[in-house]
NUMILUM-475758 format. One record per residue (C-alpha): x, y, z. Coordinates in steps of 0.05 Angstrom, whole numbers, plus 5000, padded with zeros to 4 digits. Layout:
BEGIN
XYZ...
END
This chain:
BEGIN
667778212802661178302839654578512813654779132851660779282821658479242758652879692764657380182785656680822737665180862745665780122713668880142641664380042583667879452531665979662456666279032413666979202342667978782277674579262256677779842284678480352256674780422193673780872141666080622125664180642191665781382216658281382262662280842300667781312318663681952324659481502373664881322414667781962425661082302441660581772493668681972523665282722523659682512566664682222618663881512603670180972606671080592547674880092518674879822448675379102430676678922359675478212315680278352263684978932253683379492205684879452142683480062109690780502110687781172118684181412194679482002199681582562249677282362295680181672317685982052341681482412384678781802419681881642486679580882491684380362489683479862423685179192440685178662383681677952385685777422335681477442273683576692262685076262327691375952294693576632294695276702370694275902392696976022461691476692474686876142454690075442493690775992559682576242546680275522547683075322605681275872637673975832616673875082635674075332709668575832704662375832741659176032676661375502622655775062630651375632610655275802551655375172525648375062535647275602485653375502434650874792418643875022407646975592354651875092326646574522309642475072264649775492240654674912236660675292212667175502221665876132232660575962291667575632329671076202307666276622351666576252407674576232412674477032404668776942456673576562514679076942494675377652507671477302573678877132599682877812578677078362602679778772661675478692731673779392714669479302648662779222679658779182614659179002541656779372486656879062414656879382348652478962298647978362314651077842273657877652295660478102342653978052380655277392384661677442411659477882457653477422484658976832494662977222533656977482571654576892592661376562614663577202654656377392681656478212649650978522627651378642553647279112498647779282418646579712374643979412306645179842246644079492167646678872144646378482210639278632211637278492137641277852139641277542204635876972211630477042247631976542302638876882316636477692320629977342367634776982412640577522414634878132436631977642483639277462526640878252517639578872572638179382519639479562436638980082400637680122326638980822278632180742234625480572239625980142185630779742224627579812281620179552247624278862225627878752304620278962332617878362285622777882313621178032383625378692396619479112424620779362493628179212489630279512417629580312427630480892355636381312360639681582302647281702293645682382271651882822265657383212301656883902274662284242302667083732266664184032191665284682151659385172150654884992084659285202013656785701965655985461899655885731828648985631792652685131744647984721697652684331648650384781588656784941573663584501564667684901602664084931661661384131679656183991716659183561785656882921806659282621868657681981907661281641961660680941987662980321990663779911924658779361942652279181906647679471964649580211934647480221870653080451836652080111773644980321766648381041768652580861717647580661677642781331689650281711677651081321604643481561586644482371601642782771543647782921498647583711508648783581587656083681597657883381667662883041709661782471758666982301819666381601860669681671932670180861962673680221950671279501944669978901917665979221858672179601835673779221777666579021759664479771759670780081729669179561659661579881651664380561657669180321605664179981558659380591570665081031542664681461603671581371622674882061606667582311646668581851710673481841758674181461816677681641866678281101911677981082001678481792025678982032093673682412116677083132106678182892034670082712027667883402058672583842007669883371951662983611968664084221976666284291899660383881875654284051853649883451864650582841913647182251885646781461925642481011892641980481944638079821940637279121963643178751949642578031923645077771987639078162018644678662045641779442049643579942077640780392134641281192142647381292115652481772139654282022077647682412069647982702127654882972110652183172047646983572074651383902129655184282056649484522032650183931980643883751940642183061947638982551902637481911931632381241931627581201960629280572009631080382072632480922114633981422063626481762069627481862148632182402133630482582061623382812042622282761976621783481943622883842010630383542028632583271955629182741910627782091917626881581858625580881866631580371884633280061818630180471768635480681718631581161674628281501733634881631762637281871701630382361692632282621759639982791741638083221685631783541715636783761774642383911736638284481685635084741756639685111799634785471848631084801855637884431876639485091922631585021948632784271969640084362001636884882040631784442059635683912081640884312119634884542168632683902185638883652190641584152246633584092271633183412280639582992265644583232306649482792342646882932414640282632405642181922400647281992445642882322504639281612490645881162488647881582549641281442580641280672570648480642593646080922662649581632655646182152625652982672639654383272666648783712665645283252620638683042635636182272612631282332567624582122559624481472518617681542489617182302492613182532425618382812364624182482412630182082371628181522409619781472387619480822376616880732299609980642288
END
């Protein structure tokens, strides 16, 4: 395929994702089909197959074909035997190796290999008409993507959300910016660490923000404030059941509520924390008060909302030095007129201001979290205040279209009627943080 070809604006875009589809991951989706809507080709390559059993409406609603990479090269040997040959003819191999050695000798694992056999197998099963690669997440399949960059000669970007950025090394985010054509990254606290390791100029703000018109107008909501035992006050949270969360310092702040506050709390999420969590509800003697309520699909999560009274995500640095970044969840929250009560980490603040959008306590702190809960919970018109809050600048400055007029943009197709934005224009998703 010639370089003129791939500069085309009617080549195919390749989307290389960890798993497809997910249920944690619903800005991936949304992303993608915002991108269909604007009249760009896509295709979606996959490193493992999903796992989760439930889909969201919204994967059935995007047109791109999902083609799956072997998770495990002794999975599909002959994909793999057929790839290597293939790649052992390739103008670009030299070049590949070049670089695979150099990651190897400072990552020498299994994994690393694993990478670059999903690497020659993608390089040798792309159609002509993919002209660029676009990868999801700077740790592995970024790298997968870069491999199969260099052997096949495409251009290649990212977009770098949490974890790969917090737990990358330095050497690897430095290196992967450098070889890429663009990235994109969804907060400026994200963006601040890729600027650090050399991402300036080539690392551009653009939040996932959200679609709208897939989400119920905001609920009404009865001025409940657990005085009475008949009428609980409702907690909800939704999110993964991994240490970067928080969920067990909201267990905690749950098991020191006042007596007198009668209240209800609902987890949405599975993962590896489910046993772990479900004991300290148990030894808290919070059971017959906590329910969880395990993966949901995304209709599920909106109608649980809608019947709560206060959202609360507690997230922090994991041990690992996981975190999170904006999540999706509060936007979602805020799109139902949802109070929200939150930490104040990571990306969190971007969206939330604390006492204008919902509160803010600091990541870790059980007894503030706690404090907050009960002050929120005996204050009605303040929660009603805050959701309001937050619903304006959510539909002010958080929709969907934003970050994808800059995706759009950077892919070289701005779409019907759509101008490209300006990338440093002042109050634009895509300001670089400062």
């Amino acid at each position: 395929m010639t370089a003129s070809a791939r500069s085309n604006g009617a080549a195919r875009i390749g989307i290389v994702v960890k798993g497809y589809p997910r249920l944690s991951e619903t800005f991936i989706a949304q992303e993608i089909l915002a991108l269909e809507r604007r009249g760009l080709a896509l295709e979606i390559w996959a490193l493992r197959r999903p796992t989760d059993a439930l889909r969201h409406p919204m994967h059935a609603a995007v047109r791109a074909p999902v083609a799956y990479l072997p998770e495990y090269l002794h999975q599909a040997p002959w994909r793999g035997l057929k790839a290597l040959a293939w790649a052992m003819r390739q103008p670009g191999l030299r070049r590949l190796l070049s670089v695979f050695w150099r990651d190897l000798r400072r990552d020498p694992t299994a994994n690393r290999g694993r990478r670059l056999g999903q690497a020659l197998i993608l390089a040798r099963e792309l159609p002509d008409a993919v002209g660029h690669l676009h990868a999801h997440f700077l740790h592995t399949p970024a790298s997968v993507t870069r491999y199969a960059a260099l052997l096949t000669g495409r251009s290649w970007s990212f977009s770098a959300h949490a974890k790969d950025i917090w737990t990358t090394p330095d050497w690897e985010l430095t290196e992967k910016m450098a070889a890429a054509s663009w990235g994109v990254t969804c907060t400026r606290d994200g963006l601040a660490r890729l600027e650090a390791c050399g991402g300036a100029g080539t690392v551009t703000l653009a939040y996932h923000g959200l679609d709208l018109g897939r989400f119920p107008a905001p609920a009404s909501r009865a001025p409940r404030d657990g005085a009475r035992e008949t009428e609980p006050f409702r907690i909800l949270t939704v999110g993964r059941l991994v240490a970067k969360k928080g969920f067990d310092d909201l267990i905690a702040a749950l098991a020191g509520l006042p007596p007198s506050l009668h209240w209800r709390a609902s987890l949405i999420g599975g993962g590896e924390l489910r046993a772990e969590l479900t004991a300290q509800v148990r030894a808290a003697g919070l059971s017959e008060r906590v329910t969880f309520l395990g993966a949901r699909a995304q209709p599920d999560v909106i109608a649980a909302m809608r019947e709560a009274d206060l959202f609360v995500l507690p997230t922090k640095r994991a041990p690992t030095g996981d975190r999170d970044g904006l999540p999706n969840v509060l936007m979602e929250a805020a799109s139902q007129g949802l109070p929200i009560l939150a930490t104040d980490f990571a990306g969190t603040p971007e969206l939330i201001r604390n006492g204008t959008d919902g509160l803010l306590v600091p990541p870790g702190d059980v007894s503030a979290l706690a404090a907050a809960i009960t002050r929120l919970a005996g204050d009605p018109e303040e929660r009603a205040r805050l959701a309001r809050s937050a619903y304006a600048r959510l539909t002010q400055d958080f929709t969907v279209d934003r970050g994808i007029d800059v995706m759009a943009a950077r892919f070289g197709q701005a779409g019907p009627g759509v101008a490209a934005p300006a990338l440093h224009e002042p109050g634009a998703a895509c300001a670089c943080g400062s």
